[in-house]
N, C-alpha and C positions, 0 to 999 in steps of 0.2 A: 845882288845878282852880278856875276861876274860871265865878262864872255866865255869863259872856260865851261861855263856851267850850260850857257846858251848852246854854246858847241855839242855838248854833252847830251842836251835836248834836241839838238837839230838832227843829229848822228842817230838816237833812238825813234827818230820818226821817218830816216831816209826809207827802210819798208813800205811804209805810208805812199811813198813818191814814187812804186815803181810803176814804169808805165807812163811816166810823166814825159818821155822823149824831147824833152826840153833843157836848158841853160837859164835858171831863176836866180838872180842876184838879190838877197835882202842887204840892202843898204843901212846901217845903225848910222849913219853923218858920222859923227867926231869920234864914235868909239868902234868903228869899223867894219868891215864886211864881211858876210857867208854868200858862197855860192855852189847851190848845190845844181851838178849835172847830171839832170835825166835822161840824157843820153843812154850813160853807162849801166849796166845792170851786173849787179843793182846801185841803185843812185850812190853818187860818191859826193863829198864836200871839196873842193877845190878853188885854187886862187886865183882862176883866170875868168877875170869878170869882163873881158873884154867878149867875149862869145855869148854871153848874155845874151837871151832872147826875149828875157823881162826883165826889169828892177823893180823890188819895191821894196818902199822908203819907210822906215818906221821908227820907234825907239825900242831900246831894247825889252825895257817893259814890257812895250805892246807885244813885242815878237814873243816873248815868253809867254802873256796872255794867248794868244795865236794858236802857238805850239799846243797849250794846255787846254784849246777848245775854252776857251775862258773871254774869246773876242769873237765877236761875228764881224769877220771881215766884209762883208756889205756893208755891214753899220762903220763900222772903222773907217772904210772908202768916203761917206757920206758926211762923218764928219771930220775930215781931213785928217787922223790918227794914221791913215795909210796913203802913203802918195804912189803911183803906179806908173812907170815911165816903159814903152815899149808896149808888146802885145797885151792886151784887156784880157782876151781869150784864156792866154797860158796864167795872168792870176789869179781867172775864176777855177782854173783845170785844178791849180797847186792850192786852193781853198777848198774845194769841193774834197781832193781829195787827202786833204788834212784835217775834213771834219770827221769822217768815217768814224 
């Protein structure tokens, strides 16, 4: 899995996010970051992670499991798969509605 392809998956699910009135940073550590802004409508991917309202820390893997409804993000939280830095709120909002 290549971040091209992640990207590709983040981008088919920004619909998913509208309504999200939020700045969510997914952090991948070494192999780099998405941040999608729900601000915009409809949500856009961009590179200003400093406006960030949330971050969450993952690997790419899991972020592809995530995307694919293939992770229950409580369970992930629980067993440290997903780390969450900033608002709790906006990652259960950006879960909830990426389970749909």
């Amino acid at each position: 899995m290549s971040l091209d392809s992640l990207e590709g998956a983040i981008r088919a699910r920004l619909p998913d996010l509208a309504g999200l009135n939020y700045v969510v940073q997914f952090d991948l550590g070494d192999d780099g970051a998405f941040t999608v802004d729900g601000n915009a409508m409809p949500p856009v991917l961009t590179e200003d992670a400093d406006a960030a309202d949330c971050t969450i820390r993952l690997s790419p893997e899991n972020l592809q499991k995530l995307i694919d409804g293939e992770l229950n993000p409580t369970l992930a939280y629980t067993l440290g798969k997903l780390k969450i830095s900033g608002s709790m709120g906006v990652a259960l909002k950006v879960a909830s509605m990426l389970e749909d």
